[in-house]
PDB file with SEQRES, HELIX, SHEET and CRYST1 records, atoms N, CA, C and O in Angstrom:
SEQRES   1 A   49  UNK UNK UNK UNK UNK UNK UNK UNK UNK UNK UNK UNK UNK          
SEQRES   2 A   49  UNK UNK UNK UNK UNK UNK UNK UNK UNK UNK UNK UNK UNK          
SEQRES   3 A   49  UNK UNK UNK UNK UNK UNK UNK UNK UNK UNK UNK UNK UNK          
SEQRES   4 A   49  UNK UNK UNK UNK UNK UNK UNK UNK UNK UNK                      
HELIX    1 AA1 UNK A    2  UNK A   26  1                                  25    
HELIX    2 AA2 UNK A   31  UNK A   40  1                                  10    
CRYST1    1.000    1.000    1.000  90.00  90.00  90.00 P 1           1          
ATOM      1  N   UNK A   1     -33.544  20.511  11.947  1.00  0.00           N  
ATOM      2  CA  UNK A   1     -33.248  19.163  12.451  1.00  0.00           C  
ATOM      3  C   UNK A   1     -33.663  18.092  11.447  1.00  0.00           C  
ATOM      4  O   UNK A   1     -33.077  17.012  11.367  1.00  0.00           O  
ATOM      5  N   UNK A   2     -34.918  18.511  10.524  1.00  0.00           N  
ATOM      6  CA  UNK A   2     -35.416  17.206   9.957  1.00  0.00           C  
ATOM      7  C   UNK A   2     -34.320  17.394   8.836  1.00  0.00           C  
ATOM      8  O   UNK A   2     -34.160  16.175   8.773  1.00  0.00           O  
ATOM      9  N   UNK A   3     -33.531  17.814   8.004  1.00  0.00           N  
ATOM     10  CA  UNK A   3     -33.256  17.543   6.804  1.00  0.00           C  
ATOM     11  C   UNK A   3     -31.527  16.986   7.564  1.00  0.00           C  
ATOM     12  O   UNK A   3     -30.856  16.000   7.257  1.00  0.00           O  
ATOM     13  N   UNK A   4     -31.383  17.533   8.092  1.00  0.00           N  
ATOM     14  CA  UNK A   4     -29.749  16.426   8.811  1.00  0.00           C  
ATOM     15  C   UNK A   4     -30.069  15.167   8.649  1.00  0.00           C  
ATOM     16  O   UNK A   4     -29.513  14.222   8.088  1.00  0.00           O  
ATOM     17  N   UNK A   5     -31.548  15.361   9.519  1.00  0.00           N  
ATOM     18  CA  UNK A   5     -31.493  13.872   9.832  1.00  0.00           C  
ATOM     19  C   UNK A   5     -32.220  12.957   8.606  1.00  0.00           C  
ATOM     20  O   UNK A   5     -31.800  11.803   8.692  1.00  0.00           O  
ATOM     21  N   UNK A   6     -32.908  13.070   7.810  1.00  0.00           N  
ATOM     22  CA  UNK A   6     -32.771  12.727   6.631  1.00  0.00           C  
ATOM     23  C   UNK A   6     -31.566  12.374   5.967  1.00  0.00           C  
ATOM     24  O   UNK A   6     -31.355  11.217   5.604  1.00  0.00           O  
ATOM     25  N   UNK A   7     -30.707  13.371   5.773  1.00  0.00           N  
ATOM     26  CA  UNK A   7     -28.993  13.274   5.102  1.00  0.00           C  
ATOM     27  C   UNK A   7     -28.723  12.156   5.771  1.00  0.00           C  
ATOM     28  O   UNK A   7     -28.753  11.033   5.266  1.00  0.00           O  
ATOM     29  N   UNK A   8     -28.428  12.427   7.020  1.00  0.00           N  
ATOM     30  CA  UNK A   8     -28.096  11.145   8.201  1.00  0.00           C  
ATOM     31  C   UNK A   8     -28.057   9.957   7.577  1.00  0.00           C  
ATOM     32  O   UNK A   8     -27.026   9.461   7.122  1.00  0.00           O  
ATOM     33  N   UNK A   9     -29.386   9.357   7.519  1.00  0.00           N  
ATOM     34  CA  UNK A   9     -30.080   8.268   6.775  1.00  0.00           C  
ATOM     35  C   UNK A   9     -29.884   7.545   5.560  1.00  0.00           C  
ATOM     36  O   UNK A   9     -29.781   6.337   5.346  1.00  0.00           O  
ATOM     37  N   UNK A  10     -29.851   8.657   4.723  1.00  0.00           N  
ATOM     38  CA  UNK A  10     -29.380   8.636   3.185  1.00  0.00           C  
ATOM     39  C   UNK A  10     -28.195   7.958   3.039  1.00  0.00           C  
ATOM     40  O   UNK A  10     -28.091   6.887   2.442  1.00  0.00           O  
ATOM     41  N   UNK A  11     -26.991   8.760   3.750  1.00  0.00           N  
ATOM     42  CA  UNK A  11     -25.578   8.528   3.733  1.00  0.00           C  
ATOM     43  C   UNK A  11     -25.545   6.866   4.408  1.00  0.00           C  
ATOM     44  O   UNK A  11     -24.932   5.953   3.854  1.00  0.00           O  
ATOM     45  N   UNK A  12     -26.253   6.721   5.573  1.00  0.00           N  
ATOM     46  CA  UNK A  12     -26.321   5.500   5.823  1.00  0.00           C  
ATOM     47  C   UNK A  12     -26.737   4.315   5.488  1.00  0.00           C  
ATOM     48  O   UNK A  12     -26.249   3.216   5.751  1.00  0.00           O  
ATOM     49  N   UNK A  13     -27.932   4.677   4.723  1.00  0.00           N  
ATOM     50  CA  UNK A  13     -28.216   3.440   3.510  1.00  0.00           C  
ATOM     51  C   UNK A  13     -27.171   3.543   2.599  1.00  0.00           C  
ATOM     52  O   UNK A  13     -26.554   2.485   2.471  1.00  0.00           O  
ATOM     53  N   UNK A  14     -26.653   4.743   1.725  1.00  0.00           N  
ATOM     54  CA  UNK A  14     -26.181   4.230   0.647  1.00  0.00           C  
ATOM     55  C   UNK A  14     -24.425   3.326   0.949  1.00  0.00           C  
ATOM     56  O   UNK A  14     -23.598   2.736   0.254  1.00  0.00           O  
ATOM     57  N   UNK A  15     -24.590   3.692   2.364  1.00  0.00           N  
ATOM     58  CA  UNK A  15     -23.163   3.118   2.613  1.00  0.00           C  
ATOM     59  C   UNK A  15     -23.266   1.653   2.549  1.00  0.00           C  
ATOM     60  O   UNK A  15     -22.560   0.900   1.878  1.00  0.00           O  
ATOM     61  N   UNK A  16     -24.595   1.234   3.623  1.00  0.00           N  
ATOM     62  CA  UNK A  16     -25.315  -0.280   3.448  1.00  0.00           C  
ATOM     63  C   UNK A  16     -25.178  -1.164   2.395  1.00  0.00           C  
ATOM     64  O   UNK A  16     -24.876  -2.357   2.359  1.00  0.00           O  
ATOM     65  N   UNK A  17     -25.738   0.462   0.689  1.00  0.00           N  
ATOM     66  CA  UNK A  17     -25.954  -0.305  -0.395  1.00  0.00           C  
ATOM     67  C   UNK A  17     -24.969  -0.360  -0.925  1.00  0.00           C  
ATOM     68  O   UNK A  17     -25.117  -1.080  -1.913  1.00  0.00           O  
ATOM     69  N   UNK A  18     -23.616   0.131  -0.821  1.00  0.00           N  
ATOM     70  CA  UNK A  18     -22.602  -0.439  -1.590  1.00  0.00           C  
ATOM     71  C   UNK A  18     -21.461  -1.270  -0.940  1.00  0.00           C  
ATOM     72  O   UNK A  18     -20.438  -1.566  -1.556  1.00  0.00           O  
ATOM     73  N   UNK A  19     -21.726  -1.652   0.449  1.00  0.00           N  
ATOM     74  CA  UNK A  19     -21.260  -2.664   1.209  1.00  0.00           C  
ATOM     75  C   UNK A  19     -21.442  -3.674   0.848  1.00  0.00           C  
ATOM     76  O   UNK A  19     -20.601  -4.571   0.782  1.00  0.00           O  
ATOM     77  N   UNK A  20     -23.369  -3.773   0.326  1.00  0.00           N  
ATOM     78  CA  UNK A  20     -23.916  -4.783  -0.251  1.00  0.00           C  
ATOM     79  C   UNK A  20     -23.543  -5.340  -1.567  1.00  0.00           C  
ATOM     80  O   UNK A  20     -23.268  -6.501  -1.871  1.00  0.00           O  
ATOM     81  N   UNK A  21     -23.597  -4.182  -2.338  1.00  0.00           N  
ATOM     82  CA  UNK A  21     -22.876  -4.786  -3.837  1.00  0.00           C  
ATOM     83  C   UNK A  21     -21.619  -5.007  -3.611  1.00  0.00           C  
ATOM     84  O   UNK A  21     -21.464  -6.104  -4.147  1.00  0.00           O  
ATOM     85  N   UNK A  22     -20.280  -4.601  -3.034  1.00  0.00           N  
ATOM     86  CA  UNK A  22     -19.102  -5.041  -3.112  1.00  0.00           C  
ATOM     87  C   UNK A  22     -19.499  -7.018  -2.086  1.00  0.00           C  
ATOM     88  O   UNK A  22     -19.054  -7.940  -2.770  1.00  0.00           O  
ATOM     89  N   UNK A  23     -19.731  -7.183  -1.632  1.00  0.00           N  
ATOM     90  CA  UNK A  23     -19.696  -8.422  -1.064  1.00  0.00           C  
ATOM     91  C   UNK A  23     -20.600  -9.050  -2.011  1.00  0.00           C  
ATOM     92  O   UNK A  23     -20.225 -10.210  -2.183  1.00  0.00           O  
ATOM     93  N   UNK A  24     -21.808  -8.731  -2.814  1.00  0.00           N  
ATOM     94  CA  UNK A  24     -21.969  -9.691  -3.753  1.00  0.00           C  
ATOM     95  C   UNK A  24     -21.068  -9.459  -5.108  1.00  0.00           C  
ATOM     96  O   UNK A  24     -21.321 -10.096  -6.130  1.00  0.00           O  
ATOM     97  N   UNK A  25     -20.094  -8.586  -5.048  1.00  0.00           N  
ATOM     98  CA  UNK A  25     -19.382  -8.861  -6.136  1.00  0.00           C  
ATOM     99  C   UNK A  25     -18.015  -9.840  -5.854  1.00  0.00           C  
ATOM    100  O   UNK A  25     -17.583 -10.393  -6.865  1.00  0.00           O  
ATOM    101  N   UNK A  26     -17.418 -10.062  -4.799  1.00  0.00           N  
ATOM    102  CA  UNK A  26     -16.634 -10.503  -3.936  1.00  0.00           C  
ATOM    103  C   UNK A  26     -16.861 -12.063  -3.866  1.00  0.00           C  
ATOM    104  O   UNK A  26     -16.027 -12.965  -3.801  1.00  0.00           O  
ATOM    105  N   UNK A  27     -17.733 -12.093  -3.886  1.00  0.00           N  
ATOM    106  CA  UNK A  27     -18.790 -13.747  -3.430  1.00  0.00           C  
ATOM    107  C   UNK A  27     -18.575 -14.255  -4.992  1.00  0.00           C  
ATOM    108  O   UNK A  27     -17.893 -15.213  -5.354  1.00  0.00           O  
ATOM    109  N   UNK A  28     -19.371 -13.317  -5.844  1.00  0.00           N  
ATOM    110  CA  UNK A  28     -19.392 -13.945  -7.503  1.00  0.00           C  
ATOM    111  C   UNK A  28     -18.241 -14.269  -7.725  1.00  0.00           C  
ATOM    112  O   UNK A  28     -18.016 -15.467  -7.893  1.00  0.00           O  
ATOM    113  N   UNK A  29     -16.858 -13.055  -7.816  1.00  0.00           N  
ATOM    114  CA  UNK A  29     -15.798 -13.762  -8.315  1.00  0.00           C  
ATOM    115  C   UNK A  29     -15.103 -14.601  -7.941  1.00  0.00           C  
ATOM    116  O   UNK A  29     -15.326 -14.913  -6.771  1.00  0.00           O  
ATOM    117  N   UNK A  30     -14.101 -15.291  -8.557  1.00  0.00           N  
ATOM    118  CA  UNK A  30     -13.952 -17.168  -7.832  1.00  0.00           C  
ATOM    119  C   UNK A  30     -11.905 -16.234  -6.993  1.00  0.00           C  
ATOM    120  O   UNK A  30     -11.204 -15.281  -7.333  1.00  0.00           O  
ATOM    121  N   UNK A  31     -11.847 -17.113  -6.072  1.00  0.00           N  
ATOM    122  CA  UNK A  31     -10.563 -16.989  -5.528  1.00  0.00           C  
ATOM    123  C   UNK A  31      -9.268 -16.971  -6.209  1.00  0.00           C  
ATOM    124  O   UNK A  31      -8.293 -16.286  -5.902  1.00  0.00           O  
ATOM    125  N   UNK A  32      -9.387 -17.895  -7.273  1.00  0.00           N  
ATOM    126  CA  UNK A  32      -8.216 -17.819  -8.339  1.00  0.00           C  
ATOM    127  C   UNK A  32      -7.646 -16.442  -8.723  1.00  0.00           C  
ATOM    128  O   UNK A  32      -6.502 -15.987  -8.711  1.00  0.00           O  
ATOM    129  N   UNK A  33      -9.361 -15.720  -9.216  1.00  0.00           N  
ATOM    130  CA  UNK A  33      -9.285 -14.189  -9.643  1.00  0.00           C  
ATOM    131  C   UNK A  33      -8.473 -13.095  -8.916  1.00  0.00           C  
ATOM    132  O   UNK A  33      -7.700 -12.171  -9.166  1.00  0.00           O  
ATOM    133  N   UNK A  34      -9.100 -13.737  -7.836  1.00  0.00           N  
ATOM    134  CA  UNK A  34      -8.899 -12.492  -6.565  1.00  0.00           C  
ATOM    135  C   UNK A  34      -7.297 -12.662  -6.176  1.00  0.00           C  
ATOM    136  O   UNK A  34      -6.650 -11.698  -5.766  1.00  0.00           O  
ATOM    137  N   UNK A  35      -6.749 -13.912  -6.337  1.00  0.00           N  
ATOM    138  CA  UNK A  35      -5.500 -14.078  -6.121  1.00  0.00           C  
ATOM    139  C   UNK A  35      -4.418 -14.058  -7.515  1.00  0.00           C  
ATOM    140  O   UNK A  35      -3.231 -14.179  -7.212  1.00  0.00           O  
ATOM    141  N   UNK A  36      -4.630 -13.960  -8.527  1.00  0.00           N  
ATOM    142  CA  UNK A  36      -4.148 -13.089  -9.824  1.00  0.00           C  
ATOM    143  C   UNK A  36      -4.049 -11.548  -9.724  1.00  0.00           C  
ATOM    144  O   UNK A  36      -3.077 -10.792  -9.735  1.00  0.00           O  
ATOM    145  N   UNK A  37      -5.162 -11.369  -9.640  1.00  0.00           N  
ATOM    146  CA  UNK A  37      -5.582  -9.547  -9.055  1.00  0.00           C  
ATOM    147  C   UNK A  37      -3.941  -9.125  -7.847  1.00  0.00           C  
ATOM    148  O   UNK A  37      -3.111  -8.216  -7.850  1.00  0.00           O  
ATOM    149  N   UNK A  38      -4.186 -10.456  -6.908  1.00  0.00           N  
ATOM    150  CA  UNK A  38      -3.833  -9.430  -5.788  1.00  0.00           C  
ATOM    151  C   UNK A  38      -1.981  -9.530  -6.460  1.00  0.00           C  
ATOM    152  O   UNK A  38      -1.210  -8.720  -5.945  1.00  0.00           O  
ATOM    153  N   UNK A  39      -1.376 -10.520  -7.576  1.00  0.00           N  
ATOM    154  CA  UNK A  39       0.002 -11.008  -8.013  1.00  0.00           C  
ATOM    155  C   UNK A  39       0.048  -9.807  -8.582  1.00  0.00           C  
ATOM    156  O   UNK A  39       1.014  -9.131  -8.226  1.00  0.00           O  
ATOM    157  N   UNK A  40      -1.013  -9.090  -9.707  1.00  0.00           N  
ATOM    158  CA  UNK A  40      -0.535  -8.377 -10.606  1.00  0.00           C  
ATOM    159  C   UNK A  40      -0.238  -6.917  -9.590  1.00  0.00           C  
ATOM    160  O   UNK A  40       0.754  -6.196  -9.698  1.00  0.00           O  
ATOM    161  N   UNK A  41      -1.199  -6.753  -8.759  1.00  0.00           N  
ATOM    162  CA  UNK A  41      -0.963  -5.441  -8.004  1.00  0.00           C  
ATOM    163  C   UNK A  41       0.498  -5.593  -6.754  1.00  0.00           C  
ATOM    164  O   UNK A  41       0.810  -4.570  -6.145  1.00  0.00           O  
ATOM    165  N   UNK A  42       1.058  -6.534  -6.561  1.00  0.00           N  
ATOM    166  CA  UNK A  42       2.251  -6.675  -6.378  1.00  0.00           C  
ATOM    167  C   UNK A  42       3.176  -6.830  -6.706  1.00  0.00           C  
ATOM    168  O   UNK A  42       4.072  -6.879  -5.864  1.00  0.00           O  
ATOM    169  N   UNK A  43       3.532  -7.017  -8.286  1.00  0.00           N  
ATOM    170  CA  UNK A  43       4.414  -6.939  -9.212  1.00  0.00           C  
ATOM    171  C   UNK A  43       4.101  -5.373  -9.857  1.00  0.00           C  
ATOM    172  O   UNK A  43       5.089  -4.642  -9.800  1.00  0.00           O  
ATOM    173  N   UNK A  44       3.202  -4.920 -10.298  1.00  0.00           N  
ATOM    174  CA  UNK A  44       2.913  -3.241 -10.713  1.00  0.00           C  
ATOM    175  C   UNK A  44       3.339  -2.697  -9.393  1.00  0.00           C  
ATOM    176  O   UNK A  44       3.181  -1.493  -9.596  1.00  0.00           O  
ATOM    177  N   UNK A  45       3.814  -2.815  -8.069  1.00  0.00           N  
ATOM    178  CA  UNK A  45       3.893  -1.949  -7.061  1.00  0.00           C  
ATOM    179  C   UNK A  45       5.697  -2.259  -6.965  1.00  0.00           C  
ATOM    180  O   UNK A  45       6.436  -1.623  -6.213  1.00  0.00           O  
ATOM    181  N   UNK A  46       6.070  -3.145  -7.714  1.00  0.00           N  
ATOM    182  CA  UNK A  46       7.886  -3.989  -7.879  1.00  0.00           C  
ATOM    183  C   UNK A  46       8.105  -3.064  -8.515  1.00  0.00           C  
ATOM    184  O   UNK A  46       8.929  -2.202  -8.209  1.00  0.00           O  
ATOM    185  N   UNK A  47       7.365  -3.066  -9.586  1.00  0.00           N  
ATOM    186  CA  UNK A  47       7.699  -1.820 -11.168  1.00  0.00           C  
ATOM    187  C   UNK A  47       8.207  -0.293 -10.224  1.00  0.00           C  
ATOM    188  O   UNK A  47       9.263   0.338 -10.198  1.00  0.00           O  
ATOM    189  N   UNK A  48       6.864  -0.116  -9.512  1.00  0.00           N  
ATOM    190  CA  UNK A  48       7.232   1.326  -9.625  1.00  0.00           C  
ATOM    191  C   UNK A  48       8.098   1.656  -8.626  1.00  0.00           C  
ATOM    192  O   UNK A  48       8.421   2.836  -8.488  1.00  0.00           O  
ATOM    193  N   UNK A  49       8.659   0.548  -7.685  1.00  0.00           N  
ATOM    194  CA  UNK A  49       9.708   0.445  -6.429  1.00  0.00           C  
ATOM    195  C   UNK A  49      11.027   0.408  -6.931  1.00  0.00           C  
ATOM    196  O   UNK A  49      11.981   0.330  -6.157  1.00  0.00           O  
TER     197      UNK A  49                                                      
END                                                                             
């Protein structure tokens, strides 16, 4: 029982901790970015259509 529940835990922080870094990476970059990002991945998805 103890090492599940350990795993348990583990898996659940590290999910925490990269929830955490994607929203402070999200926050840092400015909206302009994020809305270039989202043009180019809809024109590369034209390409391959």
């Amino acid at each position: 029982m103890a090492p599940s529940n350990w795993l348990i835990l583990f898996i659940f922080f590290t999910l925490i901790f990269i929830l955490f870094i994607n929203f402070i990476y999200f926050q840092n970059s400015s909206i302009n970015n994020l809305e270039e990002n989202h043009k180019k991945s809809i024109t590369s998805l034209n390409w391959k259509w």
